[in-house]
N, CA and C of each residue as an Amber inpcrd file, in Angstrom:
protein
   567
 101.1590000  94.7340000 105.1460000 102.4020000  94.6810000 105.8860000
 103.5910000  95.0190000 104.9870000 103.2770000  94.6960000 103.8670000
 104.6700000  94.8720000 102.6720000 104.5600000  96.3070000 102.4170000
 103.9180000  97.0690000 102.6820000 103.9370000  98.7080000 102.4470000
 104.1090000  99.2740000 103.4480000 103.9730000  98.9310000 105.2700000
 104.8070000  99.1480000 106.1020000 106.0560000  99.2100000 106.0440000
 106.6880000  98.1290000 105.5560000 108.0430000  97.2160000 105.6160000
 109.2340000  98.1750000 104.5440000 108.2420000  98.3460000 103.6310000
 109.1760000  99.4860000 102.5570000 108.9920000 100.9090000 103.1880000
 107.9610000 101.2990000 103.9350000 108.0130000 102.4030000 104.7780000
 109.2130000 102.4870000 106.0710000 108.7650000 101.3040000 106.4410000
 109.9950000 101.5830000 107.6920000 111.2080000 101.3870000 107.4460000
 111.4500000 101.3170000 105.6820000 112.8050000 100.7120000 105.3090000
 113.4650000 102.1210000 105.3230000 112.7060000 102.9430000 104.3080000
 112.9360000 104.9330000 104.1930000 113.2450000 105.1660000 105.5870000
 112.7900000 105.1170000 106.7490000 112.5930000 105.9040000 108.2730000
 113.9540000 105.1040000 108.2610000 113.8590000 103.8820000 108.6640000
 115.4040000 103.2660000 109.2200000 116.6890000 103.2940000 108.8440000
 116.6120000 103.8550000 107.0940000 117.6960000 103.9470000 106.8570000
 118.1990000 105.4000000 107.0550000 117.1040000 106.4640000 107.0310000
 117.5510000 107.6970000 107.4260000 118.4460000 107.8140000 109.2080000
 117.5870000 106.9350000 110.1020000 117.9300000 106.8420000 110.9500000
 119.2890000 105.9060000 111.2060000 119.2270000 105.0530000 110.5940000
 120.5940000 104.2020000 110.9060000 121.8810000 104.6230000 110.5880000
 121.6940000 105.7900000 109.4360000 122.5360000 106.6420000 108.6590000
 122.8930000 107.6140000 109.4930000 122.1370000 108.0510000 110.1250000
 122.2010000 109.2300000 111.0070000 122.9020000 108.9090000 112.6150000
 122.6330000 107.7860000 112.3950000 123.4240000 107.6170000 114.0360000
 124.6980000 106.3860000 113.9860000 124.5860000 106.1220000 112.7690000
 126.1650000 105.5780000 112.7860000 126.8980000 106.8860000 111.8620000
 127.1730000 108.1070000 112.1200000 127.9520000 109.0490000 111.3160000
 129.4840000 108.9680000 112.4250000 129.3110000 108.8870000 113.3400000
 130.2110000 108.7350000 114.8680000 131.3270000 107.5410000 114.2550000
 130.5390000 106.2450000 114.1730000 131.6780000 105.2590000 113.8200000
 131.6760000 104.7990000 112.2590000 131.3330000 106.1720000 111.2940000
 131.8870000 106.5630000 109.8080000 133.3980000 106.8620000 110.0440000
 133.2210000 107.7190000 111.0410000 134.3640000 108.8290000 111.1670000
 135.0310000 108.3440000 111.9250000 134.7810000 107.5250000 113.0430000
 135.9720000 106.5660000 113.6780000 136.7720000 105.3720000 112.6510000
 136.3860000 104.6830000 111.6980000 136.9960000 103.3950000 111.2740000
 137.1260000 103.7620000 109.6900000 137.2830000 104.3610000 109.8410000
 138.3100000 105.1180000 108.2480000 139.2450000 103.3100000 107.7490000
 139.9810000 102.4860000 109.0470000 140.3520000 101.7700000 107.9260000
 139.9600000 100.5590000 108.1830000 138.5840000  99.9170000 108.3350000
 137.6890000  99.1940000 107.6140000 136.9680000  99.4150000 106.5990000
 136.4620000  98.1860000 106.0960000 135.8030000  98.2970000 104.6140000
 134.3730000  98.8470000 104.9360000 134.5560000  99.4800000 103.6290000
 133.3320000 100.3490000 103.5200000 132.1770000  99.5120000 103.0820000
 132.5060000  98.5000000 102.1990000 131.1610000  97.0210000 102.2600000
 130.9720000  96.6300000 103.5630000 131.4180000  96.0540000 104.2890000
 131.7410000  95.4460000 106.0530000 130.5420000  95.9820000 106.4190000
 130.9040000  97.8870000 106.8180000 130.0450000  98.5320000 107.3450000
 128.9270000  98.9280000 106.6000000 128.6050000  98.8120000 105.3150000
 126.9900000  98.7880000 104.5980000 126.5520000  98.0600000 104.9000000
 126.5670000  96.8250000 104.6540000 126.1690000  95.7790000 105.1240000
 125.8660000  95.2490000 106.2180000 126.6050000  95.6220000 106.9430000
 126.1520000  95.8950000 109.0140000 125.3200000  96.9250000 109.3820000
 125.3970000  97.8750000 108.3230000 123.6380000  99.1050000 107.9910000
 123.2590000  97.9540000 107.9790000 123.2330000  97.9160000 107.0030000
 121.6670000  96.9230000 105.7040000 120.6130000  95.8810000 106.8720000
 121.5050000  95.1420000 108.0370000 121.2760000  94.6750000 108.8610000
 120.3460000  95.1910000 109.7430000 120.6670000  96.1300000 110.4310000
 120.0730000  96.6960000 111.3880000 118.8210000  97.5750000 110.4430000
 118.8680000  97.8470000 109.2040000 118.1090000  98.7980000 108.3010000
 116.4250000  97.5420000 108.3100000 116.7840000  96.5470000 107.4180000
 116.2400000  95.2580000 107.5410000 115.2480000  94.9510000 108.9860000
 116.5260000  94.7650000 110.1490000 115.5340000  94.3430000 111.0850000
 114.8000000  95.0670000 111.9420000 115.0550000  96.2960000 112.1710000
 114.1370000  97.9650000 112.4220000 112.7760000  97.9650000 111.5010000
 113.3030000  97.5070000 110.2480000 111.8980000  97.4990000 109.3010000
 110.8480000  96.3440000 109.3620000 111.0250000  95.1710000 109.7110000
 110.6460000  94.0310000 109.9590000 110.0200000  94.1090000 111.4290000
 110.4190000  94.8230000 112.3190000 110.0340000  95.1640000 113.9140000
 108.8430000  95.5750000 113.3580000 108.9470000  96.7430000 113.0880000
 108.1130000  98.0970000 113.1040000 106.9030000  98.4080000 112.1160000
 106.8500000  96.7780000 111.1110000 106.0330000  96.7740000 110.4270000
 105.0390000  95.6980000 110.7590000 105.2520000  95.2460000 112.0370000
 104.3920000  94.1280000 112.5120000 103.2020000  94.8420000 113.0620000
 102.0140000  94.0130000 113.3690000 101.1240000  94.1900000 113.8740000
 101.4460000  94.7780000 115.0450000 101.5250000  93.7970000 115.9250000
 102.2620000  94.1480000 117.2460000 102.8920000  95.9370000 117.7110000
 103.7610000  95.8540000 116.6830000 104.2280000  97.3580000 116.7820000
 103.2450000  98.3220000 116.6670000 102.5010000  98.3440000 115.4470000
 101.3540000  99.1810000 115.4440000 100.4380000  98.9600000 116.4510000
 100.2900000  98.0360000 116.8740000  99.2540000  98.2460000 117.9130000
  99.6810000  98.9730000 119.3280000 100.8000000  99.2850000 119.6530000
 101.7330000 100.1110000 120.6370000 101.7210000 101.6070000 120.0050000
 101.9180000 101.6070000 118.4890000 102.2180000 102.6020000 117.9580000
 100.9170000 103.4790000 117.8690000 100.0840000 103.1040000 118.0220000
  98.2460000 104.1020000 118.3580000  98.2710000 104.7560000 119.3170000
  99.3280000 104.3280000 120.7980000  99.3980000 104.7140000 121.8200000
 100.0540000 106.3180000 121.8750000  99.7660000 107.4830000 121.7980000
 100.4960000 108.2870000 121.6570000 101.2270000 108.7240000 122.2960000
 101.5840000 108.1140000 123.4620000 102.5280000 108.1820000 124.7100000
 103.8480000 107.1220000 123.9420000 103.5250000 106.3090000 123.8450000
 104.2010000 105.0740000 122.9660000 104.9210000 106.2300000 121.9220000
 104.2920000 106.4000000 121.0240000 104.6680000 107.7030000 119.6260000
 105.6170000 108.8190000 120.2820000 105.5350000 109.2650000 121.2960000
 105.9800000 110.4440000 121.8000000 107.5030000 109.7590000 122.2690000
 107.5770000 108.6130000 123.3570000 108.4070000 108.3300000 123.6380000
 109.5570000 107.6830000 122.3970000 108.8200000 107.3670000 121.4450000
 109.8800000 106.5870000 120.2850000 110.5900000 107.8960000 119.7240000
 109.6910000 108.9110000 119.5100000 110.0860000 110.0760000 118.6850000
 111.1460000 110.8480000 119.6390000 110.9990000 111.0570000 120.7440000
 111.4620000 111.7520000 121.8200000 113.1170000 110.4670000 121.7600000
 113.2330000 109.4010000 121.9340000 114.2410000 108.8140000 121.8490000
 115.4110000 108.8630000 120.5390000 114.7760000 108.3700000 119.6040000
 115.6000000 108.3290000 118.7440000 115.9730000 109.8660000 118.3390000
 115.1580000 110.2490000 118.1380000 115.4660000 112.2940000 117.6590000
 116.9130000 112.5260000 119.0500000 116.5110000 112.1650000 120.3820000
 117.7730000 112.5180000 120.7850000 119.0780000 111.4040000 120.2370000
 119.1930000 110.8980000 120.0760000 120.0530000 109.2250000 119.7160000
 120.7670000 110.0350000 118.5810000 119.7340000 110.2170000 117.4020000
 120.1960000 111.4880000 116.2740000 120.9050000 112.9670000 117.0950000
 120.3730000 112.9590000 117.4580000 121.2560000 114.2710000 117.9240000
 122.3250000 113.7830000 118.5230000 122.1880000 112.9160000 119.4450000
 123.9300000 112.7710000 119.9630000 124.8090000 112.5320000 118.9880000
 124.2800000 111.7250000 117.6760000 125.0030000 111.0900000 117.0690000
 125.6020000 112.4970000 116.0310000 125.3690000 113.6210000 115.5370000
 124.8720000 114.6360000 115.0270000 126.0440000 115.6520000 115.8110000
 125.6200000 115.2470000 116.9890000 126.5080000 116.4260000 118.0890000
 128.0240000 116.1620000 118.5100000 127.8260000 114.4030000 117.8460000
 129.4570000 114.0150000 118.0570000 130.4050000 114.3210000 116.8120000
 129.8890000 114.5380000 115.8360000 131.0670000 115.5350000 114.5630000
 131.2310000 116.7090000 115.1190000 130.6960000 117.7950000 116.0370000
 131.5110000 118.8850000 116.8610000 131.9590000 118.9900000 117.5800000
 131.2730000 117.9030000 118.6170000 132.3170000 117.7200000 120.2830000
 132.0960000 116.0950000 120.2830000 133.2230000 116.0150000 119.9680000
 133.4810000 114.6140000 120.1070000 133.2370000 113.7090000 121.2550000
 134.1110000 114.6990000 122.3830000 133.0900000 114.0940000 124.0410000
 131.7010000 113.2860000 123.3610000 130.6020000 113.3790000 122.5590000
 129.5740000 112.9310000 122.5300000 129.8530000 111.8180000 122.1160000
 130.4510000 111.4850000 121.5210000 131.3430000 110.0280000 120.6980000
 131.7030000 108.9330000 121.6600000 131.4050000 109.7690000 122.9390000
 131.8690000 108.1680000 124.2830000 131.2850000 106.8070000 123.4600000
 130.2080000 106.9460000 123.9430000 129.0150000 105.4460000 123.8050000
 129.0660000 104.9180000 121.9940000 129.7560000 105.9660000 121.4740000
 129.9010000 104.8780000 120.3790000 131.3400000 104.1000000 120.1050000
 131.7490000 104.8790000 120.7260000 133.7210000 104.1330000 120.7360000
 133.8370000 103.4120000 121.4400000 133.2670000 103.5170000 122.8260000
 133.3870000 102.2410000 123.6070000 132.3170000 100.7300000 123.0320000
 131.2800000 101.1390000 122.1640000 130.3480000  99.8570000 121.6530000
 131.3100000  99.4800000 120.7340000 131.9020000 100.4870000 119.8260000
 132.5180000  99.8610000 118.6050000 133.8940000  99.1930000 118.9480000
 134.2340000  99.5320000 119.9870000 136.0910000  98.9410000 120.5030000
 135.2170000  97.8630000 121.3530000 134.2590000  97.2730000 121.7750000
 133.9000000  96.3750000 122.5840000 133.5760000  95.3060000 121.6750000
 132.8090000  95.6930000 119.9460000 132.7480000  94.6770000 119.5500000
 133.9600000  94.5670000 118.5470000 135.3420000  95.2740000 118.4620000
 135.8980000  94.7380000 118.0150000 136.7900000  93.6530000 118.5950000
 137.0270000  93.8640000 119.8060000 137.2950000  92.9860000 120.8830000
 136.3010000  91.5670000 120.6130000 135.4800000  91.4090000 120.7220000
 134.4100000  90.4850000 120.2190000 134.7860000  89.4970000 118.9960000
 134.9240000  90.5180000 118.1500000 135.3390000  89.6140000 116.7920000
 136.8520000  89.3220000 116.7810000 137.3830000  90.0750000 116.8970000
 139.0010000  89.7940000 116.9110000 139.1870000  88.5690000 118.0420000
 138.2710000  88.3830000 119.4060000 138.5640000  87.2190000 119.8270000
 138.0150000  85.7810000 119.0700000 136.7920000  85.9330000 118.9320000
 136.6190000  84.8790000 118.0220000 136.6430000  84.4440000 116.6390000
 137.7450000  85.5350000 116.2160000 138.0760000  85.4640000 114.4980000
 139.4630000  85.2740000 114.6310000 139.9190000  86.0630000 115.3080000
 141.6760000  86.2100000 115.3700000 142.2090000  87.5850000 114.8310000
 143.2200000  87.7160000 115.2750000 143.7640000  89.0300000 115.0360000
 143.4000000  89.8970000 113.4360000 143.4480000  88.7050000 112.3280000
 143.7140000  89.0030000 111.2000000 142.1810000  89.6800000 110.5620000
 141.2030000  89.3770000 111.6950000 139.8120000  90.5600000 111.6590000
 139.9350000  91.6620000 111.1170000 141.0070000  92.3780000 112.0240000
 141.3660000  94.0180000 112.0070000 142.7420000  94.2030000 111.2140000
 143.4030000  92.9350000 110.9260000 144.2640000  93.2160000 110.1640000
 144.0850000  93.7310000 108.6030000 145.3360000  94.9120000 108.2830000
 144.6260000  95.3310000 106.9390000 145.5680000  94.7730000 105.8160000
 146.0430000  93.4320000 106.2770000 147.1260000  92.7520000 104.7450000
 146.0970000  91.5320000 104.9380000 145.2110000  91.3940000 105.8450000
 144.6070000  90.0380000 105.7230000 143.4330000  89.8980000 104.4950000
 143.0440000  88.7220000 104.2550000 142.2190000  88.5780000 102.9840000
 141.3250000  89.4120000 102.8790000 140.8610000  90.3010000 102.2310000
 139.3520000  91.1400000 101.6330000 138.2910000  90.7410000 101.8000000
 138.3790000  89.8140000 101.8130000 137.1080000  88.9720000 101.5790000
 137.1130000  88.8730000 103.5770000 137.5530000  88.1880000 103.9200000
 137.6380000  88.0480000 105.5900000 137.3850000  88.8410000 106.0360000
 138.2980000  90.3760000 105.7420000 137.8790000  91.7210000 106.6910000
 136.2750000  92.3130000 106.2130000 135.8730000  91.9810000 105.0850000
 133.7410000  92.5330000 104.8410000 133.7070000  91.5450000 105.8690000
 133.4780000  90.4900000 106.0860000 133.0340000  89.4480000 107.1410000
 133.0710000  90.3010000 108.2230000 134.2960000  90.1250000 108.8670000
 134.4630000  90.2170000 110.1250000 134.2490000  92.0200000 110.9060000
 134.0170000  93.0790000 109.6210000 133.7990000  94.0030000 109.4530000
 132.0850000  94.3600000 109.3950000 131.4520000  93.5460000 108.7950000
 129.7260000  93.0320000 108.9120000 129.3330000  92.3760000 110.2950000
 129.8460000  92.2040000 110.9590000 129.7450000  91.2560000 112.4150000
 130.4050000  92.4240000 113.5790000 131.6260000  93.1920000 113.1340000
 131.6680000  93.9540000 113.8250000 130.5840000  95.3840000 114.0950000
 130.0050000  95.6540000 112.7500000 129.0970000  96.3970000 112.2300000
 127.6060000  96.2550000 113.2890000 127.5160000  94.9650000 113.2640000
 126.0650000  94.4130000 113.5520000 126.2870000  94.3500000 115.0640000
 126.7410000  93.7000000 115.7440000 127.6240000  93.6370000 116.9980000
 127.1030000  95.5050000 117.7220000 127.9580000  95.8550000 116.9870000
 127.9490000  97.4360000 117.5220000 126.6520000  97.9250000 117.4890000
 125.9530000  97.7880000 116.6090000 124.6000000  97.8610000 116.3760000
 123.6670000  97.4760000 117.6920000 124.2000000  96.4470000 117.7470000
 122.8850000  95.5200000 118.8620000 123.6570000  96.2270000 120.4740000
 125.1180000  96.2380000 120.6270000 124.8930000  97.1650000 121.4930000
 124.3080000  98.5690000 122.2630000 124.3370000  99.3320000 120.8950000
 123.5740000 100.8330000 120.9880000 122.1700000 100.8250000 120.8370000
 121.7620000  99.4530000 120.1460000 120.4250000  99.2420000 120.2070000
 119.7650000  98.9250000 121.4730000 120.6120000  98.4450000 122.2300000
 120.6020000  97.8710000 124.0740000 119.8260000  98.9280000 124.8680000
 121.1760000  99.9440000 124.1140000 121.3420000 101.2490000 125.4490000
 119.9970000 102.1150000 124.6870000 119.7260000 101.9890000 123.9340000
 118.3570000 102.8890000 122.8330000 117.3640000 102.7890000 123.4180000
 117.2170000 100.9490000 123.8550000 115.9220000 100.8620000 124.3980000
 115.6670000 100.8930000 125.8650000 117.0880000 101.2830000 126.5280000
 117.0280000 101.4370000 127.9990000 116.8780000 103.0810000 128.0880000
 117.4050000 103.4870000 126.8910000 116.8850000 104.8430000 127.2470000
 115.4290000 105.3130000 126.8930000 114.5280000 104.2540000 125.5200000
 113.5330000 104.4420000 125.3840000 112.3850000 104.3160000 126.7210000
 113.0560000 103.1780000 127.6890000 111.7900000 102.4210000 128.4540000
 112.1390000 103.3810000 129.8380000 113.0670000 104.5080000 130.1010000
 113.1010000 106.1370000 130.7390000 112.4060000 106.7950000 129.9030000
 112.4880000 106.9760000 128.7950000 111.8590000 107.9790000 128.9340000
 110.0190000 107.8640000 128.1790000 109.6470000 107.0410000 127.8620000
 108.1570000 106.0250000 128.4020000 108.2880000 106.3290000 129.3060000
 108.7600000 105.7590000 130.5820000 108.3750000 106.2470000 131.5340000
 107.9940000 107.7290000 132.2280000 108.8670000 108.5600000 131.6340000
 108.2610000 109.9380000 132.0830000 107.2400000 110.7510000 131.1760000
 107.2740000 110.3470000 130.1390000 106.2660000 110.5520000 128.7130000
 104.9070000 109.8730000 129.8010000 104.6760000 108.6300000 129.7510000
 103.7660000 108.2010000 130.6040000 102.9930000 109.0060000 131.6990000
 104.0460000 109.2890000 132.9440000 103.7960000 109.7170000 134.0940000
 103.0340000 111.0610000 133.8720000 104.2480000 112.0880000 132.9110000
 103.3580000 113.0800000 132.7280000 102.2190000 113.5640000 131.9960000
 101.9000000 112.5250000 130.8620000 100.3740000 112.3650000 130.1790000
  98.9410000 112.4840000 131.1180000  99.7740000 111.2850000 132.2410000
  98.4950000 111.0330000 133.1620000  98.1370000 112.2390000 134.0160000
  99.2250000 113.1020000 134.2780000  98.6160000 113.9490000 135.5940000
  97.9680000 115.3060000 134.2690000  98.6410000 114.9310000 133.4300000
  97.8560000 116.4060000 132.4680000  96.4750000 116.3000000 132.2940000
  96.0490000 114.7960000 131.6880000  94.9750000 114.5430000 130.9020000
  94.4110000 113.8070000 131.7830000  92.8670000 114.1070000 132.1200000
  91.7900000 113.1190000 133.0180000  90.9640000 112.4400000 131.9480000
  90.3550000 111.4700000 133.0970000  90.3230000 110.3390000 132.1340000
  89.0970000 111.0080000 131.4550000  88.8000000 110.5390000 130.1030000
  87.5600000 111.1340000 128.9900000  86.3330000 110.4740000 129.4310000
  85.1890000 110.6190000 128.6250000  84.2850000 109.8380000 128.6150000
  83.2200000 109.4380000 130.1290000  82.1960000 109.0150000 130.0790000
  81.5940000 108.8090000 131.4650000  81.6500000 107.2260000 131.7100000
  81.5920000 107.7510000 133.0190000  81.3910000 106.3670000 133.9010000
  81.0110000 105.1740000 133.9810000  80.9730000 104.2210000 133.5830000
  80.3210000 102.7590000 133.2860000  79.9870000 102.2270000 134.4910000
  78.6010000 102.0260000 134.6340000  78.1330000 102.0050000 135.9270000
  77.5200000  99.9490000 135.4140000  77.5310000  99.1750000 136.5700000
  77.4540000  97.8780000 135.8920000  75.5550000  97.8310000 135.9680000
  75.4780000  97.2700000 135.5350000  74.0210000  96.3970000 135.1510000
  73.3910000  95.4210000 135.8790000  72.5460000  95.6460000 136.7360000
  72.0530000  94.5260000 137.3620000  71.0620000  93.6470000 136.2400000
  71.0190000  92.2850000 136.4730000  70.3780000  91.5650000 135.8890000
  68.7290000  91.3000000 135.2540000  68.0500000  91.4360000 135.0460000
  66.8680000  91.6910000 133.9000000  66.1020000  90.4370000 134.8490000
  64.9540000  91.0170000 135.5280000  64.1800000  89.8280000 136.3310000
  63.4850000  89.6530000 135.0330000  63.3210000  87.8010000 134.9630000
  62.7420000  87.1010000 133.8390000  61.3990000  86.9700000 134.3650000
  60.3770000  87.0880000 135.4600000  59.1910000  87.0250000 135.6530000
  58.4730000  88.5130000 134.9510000  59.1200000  89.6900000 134.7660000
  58.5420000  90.5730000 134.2120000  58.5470000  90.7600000 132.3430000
  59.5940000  90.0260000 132.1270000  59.4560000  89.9610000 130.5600000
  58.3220000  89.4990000 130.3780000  57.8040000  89.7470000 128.9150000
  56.6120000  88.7290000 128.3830000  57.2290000  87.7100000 127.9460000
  56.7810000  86.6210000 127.6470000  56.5430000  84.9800000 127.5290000
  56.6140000  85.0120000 126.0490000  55.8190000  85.7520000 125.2630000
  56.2390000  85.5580000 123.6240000  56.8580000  87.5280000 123.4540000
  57.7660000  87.4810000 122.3050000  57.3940000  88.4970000 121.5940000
  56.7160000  88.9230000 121.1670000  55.7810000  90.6000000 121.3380000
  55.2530000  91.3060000 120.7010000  55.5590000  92.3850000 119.6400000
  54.9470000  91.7760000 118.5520000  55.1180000  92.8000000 117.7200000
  54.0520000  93.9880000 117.7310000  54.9410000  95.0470000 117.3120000
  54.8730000  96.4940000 117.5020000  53.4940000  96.6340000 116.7020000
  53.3150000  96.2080000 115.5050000  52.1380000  96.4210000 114.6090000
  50.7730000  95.6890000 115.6660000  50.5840000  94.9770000 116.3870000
  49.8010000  94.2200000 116.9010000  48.4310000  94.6530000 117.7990000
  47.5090000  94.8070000 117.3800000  46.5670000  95.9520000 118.5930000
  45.3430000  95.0140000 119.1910000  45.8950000  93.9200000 118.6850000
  44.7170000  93.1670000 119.4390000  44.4140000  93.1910000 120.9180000
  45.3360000  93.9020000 121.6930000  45.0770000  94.0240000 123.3350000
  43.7160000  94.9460000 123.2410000
C-alpha cells in the first residue's frame, strides 16, 4: 500500500497542479504557502483514496478506468482551456468566491485582509484552498458518476457477455456411489 500511496502522490500532484492553474491566476493576492498547502491537502487525500484496496478493486474494472481517465483528462482540460478563454474559469471562480465567503464568514473579514497577520492569512488561505477543493471535487464526482454512466451503457451494448453458460447441477444420487473407495491399482473384481 506504501508504494501505491507514493504512486498516487506523483499522479495527484500532477493533477492537482493542473487543475488548480485557474485559481493560480485568479488570487495573485493570497499567500502562496495558504494555497500549497491547500494542494498538499487535496494531493495527500487523492493519494490515500486511491491507494486503498477498495479503490483498486473498482480500478480492475475497465469501465471504472475509462470513466476516471475520461473525467479528470477533461477537468484538466477545462482547467488548461481556462488560461485562453477564460469563459472556462466559471466553475472555478464561483467555488473559489463561495469558499471565500465561507471563511471570511467564519473567520472575519481580516481572512482576506492583506494588513492582517501572516500568519492568519496561510490559515485562512489553507481552508480557503481546501474548501475550494472539496467543492470542485463535488462537481468531479458528479461529473465522474455521468459519465460511468455512459462509459457503462456503452461497454455493454458493444461487448457480449464472454465465456459459456453455467448450466446448474443436479444432485449426485447416493444409492449409486460405491460404499467404500476404490482404488485404481485394485483388480481383485
Amino acid at each position: 500500500m506504501a508504494r501505491r500511496f507514493f504512486i498516487g502522490v506523483g499522479v495527484w500532484t500532477v493533477v492537482c497542479w493542473v487543475t488548480a492553474l485557474p485559481s493560480w491566476w485568479l488570487s495573485n493576492d493570497y499567500p502562496v504557502e495558504g494555497r500549497l498547502m491547500g494542494i498538499a491537502f487535496w494531493v495527500v487525500l487523492y493519494a490515500w483514496i486511491t491507494s486503498t484496496d477498495a479503490f483498486y478493486a473498482r480500478w480492475a474494472d475497465p469501465t471504472e478506468r475509462l470513466a476516471l481517465y475520461i473525467t479528470y483528462g477533461l477537468r484538466m482540460l477545462m482547467s488548461l482551456l481556462a488560461l485562453v478563454v477564460p469563459v472556462a474559469m466559471i466553475v472555478d471562480m464561483y467555488c473559489g468566491m463561495l469558499s471565500i465567503m465561507i471563511v471570511t464568514h467564519a473567520a472575519g473579514e481580516s481572512a482576506t485582509n492583506a494588513s492582517a497577520d501572516p500568519v492568519f492569512r496561510i490559515v485562512a488561505t489553507t481552508f480557503i484552498t481546501i474548501i475550494q477543493g472539496g467543492f470542485l471535487s463535488i462537481l468531479t464526482f458528479f461529473g465522474l458518476l455521468i459519465i460511468r454512466a455512459i462509459c457503462g451503457v456503452g461497454r455493454r451494448k458493444r461487448h457480449p457477455p464472454r465465456g459459456f453458460e453455467v448450466l446448474p447441477m443436479k444432485p449426485v444420487d447416493s444409492t449409486l456411489a460405491p460404499s467404500s473407495p476404490v482404488h485404481p491399482m485394485d483388480h481383485s473384481n
